[in-house]
N, CA, C and O atoms as a DFTB+ gen file, in Angstrom:
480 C
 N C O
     1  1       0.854      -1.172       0.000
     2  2       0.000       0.000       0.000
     3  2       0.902       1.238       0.000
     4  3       1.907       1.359       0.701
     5  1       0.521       1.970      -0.700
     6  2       1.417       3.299      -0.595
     7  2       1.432       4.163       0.550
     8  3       0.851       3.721       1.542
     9  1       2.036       5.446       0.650
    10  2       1.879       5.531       2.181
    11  2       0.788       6.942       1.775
    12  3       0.702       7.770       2.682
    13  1       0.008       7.230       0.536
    14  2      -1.386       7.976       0.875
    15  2      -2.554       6.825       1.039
    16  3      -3.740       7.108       1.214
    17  1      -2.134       5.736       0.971
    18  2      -2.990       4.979       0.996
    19  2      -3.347       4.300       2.206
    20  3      -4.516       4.199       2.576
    21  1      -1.976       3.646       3.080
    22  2      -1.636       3.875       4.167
    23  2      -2.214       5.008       5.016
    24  3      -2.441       4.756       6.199
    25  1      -2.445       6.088       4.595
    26  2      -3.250       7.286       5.481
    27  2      -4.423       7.175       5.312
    28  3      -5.163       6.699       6.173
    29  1      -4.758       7.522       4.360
    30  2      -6.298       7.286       4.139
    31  2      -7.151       5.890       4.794
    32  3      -8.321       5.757       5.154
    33  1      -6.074       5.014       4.764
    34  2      -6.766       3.738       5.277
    35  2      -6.739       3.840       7.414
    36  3      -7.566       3.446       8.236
    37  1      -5.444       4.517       7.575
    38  2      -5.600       5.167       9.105
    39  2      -6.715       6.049       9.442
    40  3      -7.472       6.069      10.412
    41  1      -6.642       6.618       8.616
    42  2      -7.937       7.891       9.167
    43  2      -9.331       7.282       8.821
    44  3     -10.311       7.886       9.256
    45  1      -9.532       6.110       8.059
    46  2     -10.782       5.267       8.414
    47  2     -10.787       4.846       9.539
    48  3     -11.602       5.209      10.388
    49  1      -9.680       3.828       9.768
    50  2      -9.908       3.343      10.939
    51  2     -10.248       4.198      12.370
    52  3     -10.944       3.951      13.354
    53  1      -9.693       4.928      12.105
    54  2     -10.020       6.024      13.627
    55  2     -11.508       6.244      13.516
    56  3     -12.351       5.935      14.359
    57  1     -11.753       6.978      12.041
    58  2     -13.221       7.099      12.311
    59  2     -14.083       6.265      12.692
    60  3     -14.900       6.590      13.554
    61  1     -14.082       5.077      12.158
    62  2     -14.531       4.223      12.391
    63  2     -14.842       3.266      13.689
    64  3     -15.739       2.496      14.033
    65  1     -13.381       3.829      14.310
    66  2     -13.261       3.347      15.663
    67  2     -14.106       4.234      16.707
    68  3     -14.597       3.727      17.715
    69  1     -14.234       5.540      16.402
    70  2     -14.133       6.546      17.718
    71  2     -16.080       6.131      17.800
    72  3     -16.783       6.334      18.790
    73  1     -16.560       5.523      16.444
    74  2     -18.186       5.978      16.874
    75  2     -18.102       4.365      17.210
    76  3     -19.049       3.973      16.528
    77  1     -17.724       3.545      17.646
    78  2     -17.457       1.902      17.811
    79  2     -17.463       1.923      19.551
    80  3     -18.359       1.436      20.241
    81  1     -16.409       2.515      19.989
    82  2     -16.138       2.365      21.216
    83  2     -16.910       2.833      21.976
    84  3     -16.678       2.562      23.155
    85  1     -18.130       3.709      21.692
    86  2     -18.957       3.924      22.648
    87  2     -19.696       2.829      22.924
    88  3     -20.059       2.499      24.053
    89  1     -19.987       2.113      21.659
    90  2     -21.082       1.088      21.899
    91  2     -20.743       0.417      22.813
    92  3     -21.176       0.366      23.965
    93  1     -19.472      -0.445      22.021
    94  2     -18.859      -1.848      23.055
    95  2     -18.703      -1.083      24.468
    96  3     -19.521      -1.535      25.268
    97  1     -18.180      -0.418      24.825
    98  2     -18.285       0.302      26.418
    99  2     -19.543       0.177      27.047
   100  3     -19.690      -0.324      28.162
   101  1     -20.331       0.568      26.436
   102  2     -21.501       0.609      27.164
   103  2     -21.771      -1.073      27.012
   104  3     -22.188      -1.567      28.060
   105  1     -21.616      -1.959      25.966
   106  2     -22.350      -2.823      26.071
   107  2     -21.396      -4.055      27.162
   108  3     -21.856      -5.053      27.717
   109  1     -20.325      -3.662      27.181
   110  2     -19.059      -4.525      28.173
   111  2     -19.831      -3.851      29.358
   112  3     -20.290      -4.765      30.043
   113  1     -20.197      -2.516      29.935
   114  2     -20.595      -2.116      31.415
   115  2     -21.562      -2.923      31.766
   116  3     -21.446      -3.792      32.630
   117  1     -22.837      -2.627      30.955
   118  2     -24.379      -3.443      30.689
   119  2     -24.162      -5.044      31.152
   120  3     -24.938      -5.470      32.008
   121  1     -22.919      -6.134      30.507
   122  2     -22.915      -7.135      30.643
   123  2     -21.982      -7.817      32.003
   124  3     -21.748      -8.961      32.393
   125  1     -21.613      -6.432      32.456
   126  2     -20.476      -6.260      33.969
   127  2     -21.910      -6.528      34.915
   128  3     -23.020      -6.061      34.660
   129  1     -21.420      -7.727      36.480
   130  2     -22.442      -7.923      37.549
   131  2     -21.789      -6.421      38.099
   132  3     -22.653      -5.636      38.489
   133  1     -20.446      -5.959      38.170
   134  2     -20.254      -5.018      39.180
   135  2     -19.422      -3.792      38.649
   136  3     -18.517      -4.117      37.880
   137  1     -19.531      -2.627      38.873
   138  2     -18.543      -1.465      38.660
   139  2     -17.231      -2.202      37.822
   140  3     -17.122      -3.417      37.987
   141  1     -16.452      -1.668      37.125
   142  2     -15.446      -1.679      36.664
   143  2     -14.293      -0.706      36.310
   144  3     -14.525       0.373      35.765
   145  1     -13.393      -1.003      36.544
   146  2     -12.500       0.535      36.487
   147  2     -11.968       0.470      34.810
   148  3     -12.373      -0.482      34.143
   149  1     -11.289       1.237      34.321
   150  2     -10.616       1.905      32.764
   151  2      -9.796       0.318      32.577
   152  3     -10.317      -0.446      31.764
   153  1      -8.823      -0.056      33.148
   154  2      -8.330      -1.319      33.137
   155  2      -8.857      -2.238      32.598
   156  3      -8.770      -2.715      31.466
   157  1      -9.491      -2.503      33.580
   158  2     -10.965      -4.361      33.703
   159  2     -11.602      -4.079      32.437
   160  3     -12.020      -4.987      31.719
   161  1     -11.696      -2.823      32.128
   162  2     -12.646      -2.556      30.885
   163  2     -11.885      -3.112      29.528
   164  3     -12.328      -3.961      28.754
   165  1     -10.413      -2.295      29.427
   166  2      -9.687      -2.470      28.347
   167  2      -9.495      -4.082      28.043
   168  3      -9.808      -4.651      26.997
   169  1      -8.903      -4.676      29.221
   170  2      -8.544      -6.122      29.168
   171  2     -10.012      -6.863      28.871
   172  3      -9.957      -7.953      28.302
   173  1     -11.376      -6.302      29.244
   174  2     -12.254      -7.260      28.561
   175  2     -12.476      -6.463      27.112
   176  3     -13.622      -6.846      26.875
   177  1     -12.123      -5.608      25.997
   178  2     -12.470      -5.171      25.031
   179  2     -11.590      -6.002      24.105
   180  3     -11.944      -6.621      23.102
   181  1     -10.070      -5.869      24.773
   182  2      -8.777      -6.503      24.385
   183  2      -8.710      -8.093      24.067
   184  3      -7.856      -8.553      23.309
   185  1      -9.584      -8.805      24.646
   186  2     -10.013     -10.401      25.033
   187  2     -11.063     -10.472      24.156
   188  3     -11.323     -11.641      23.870
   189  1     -12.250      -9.095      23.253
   190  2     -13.030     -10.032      22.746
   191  2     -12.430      -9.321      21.564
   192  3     -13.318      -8.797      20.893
   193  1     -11.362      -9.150      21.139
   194  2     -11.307      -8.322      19.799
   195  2     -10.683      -7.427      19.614
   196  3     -10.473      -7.325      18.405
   197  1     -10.137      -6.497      20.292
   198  2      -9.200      -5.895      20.507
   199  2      -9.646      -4.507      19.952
   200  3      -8.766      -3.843      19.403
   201  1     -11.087      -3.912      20.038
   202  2     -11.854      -2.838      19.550
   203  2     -10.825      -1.491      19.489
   204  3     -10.561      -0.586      18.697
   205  1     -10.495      -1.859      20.581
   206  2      -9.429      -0.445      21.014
   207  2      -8.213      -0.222      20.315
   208  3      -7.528       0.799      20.367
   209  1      -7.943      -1.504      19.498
   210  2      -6.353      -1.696      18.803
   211  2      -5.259      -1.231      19.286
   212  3      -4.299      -0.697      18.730
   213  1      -5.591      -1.607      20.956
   214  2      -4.115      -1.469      22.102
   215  2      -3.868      -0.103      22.467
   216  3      -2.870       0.194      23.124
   217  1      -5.186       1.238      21.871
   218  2      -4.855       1.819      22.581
   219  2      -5.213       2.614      23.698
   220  3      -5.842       3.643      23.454
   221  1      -4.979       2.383      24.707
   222  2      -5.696       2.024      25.917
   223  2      -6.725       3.725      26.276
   224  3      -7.811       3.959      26.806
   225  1      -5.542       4.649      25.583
   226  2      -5.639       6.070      25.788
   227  2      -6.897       6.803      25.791
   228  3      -7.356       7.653      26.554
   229  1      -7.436       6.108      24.473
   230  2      -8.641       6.113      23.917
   231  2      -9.994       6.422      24.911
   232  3     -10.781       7.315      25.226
   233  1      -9.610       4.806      25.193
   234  2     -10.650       4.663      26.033
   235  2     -11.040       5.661      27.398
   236  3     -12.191       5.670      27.835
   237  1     -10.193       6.308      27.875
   238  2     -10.743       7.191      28.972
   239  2     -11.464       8.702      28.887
   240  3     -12.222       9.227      29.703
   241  1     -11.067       9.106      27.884
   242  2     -12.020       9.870      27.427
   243  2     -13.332      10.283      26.942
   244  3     -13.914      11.362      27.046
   245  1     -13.798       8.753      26.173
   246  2     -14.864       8.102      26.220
   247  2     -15.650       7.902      27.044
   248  3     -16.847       8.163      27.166
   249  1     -14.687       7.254      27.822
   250  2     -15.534       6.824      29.034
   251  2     -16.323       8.353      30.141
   252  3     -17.408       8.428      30.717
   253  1     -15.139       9.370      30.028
   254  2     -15.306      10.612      30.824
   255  2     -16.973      11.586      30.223
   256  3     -17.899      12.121      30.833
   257  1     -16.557      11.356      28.411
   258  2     -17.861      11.948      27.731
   259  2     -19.000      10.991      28.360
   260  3     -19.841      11.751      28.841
   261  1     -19.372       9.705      28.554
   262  2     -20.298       8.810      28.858
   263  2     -21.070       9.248      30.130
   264  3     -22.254       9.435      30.409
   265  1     -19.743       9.340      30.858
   266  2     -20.004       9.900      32.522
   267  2     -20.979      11.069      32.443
   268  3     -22.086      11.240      32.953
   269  1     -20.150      11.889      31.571
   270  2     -21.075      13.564      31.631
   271  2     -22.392      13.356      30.800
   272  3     -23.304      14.153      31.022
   273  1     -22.611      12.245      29.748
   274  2     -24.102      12.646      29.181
   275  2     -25.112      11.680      30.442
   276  3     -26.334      11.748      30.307
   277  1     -24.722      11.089      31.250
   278  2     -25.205      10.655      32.427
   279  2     -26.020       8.805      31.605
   280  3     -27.085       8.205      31.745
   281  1     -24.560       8.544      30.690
   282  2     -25.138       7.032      30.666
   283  2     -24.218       6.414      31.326
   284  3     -24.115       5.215      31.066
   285  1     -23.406       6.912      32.216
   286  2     -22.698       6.144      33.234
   287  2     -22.504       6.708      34.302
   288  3     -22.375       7.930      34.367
   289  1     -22.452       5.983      35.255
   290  2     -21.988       6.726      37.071
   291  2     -20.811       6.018      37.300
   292  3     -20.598       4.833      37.047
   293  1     -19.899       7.020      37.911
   294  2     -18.944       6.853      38.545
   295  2     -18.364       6.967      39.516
   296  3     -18.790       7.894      40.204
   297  1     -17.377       6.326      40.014
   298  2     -17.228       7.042      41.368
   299  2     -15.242       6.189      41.637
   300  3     -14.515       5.325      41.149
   301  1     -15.260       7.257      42.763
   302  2     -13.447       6.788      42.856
   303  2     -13.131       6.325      44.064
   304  3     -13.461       6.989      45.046
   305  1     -12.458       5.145      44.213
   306  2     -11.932       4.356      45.428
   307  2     -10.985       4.104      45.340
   308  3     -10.540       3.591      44.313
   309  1     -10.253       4.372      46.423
   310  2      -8.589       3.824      46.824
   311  2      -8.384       2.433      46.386
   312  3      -9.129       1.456      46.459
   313  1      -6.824       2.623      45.765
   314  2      -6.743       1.361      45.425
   315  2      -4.990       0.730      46.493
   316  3      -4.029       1.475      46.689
   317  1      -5.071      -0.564      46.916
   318  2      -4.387      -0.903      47.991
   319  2      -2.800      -0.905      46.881
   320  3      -1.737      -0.415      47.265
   321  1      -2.975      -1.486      45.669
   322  2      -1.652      -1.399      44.109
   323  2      -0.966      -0.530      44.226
   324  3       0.253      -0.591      44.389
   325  1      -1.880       0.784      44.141
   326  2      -1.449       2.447      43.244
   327  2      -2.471       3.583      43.461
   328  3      -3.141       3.821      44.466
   329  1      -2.428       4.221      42.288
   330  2      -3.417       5.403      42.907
   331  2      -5.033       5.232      42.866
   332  3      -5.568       4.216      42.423
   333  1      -5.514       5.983      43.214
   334  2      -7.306       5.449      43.201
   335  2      -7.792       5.323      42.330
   336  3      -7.397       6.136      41.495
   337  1      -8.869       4.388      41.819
   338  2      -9.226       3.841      40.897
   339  2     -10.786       4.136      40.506
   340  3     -11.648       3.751      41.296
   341  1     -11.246       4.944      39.070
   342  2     -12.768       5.474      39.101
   343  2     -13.448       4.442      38.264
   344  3     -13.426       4.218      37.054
   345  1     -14.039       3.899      39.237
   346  2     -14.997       2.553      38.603
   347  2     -16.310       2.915      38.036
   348  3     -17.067       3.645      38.676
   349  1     -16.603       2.491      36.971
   350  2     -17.802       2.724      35.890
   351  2     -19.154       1.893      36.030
   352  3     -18.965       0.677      35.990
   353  1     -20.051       2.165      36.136
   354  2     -21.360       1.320      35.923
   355  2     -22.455       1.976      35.152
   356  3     -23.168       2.828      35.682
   357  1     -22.580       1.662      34.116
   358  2     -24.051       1.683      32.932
   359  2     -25.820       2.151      34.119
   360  3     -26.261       1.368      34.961
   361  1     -26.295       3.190      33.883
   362  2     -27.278       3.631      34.035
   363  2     -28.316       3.216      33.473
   364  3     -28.207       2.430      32.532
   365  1     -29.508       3.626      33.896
   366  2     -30.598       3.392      33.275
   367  2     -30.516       3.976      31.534
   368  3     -30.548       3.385      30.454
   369  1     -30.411       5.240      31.886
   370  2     -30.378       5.758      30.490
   371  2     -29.266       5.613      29.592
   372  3     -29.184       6.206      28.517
   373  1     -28.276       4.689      30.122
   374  2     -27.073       4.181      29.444
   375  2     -27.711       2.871      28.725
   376  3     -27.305       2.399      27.663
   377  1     -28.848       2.345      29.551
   378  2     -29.118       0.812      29.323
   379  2     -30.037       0.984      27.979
   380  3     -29.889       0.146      27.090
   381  1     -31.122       2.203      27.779
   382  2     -31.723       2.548      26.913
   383  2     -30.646       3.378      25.808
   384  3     -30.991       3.185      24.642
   385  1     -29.696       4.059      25.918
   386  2     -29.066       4.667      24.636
   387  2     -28.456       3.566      23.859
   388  3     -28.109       3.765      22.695
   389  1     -28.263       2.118      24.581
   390  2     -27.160       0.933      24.647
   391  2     -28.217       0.057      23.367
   392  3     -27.743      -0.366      22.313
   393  1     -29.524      -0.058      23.715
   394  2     -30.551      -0.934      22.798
   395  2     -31.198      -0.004      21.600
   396  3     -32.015      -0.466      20.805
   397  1     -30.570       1.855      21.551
   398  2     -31.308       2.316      20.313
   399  2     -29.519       2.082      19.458
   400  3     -29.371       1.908      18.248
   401  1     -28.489       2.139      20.390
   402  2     -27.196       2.414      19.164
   403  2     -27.283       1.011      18.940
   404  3     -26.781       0.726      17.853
   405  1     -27.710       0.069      19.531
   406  2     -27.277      -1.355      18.654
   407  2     -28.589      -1.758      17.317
   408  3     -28.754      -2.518      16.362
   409  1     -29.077      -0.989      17.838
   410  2     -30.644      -0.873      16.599
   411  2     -30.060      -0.532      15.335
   412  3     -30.217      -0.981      14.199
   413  1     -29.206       0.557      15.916
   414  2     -28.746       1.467      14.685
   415  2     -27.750       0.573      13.829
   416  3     -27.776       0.211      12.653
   417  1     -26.770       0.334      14.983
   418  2     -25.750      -0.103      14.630
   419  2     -26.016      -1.406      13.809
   420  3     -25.395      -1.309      12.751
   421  1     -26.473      -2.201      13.860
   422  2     -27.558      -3.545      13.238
   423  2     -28.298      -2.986      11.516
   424  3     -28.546      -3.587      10.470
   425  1     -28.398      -1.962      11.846
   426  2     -29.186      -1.992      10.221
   427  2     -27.869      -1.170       9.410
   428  3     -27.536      -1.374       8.242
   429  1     -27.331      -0.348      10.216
   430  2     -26.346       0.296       9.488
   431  2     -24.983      -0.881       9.000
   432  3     -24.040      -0.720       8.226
   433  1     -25.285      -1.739       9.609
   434  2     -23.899      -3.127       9.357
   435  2     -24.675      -3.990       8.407
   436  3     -24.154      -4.376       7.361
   437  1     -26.176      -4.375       8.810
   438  2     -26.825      -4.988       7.519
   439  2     -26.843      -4.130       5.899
   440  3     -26.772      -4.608       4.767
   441  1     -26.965      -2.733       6.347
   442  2     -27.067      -1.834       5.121
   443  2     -25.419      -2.023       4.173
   444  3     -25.250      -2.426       3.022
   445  1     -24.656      -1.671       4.938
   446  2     -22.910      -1.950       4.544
   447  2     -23.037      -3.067       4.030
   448  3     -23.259      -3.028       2.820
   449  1     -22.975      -4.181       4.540
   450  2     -23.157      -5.588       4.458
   451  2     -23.484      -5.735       2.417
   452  3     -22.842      -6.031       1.409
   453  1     -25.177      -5.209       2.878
   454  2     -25.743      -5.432       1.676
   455  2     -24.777      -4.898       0.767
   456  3     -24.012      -5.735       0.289
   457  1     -24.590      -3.446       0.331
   458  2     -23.811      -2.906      -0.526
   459  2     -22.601      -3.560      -0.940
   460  3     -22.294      -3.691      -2.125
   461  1     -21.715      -4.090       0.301
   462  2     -20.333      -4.720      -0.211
   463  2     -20.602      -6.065      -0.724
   464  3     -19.694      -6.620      -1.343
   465  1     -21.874      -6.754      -0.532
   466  2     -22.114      -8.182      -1.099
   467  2     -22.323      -8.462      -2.329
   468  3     -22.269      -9.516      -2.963
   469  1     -22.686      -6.886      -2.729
   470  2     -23.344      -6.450      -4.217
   471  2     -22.060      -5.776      -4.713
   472  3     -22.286      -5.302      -5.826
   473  1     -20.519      -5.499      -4.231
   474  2     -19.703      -4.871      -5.155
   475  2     -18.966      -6.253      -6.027
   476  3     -19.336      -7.415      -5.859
   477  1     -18.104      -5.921      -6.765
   478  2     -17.459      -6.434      -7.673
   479  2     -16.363      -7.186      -7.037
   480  3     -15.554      -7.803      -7.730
């Protein structure tokens, strides 16, 4: 691949990634029995697929926007390791934004789907 091609094919992937990781976040919290901190999160994203493509960085910012539109609560506890640790849990209205983006996300992957089944 050339290296505009090489770019162009990076700057998909990001895009592609940044509207991705909200879902799986919310849908890894949703399928969590208990709070989870930025860590526990990455290592289960990392284990089903690697959504994040290792980079861990990503993910906390995400997670911080999630916090503030109030589809997640958080809160921070000492950790006995290192420094304190802000553990995440999926809301009500996290649990409902979680079943309209996979709605979306479902016809918009069937819609893709269709189109690339039909290219050349």
């Amino acid at each position: 691949m050339t290296d505009a091609g090489l770019h162009v094919q990076k700057k998909f992937e990001k895009e592609l990634a940044s509207g991705t990781v909200s879902l799986v976040l919310l849908a890894v919290l949703a399928q969590a029995a208990e709070p989870m901190y930025g860590y526990q999160i990455a290592k289960r994203l990392e284990d089903s697929g690697g959504v994040l493509g290792g980079k861990q960085s990503t993910l906390y910012p995400v997670l911080r926007n999630l916090d503030a539109a109030g589809l997640l609560n958080s809160r921070i506890e000492p950790s006995i390791s290192g420094p304190p640790r802000r553990y995440y849990r999926i809301t009500d209205v996290g649990r409902e934004a979680l079943a309209a983006w996979t709605s979306t996300w479902q016809a918009t992957r069937d819609s893709v789907d269709s189109v690339l089944e039909g290219a050349p």
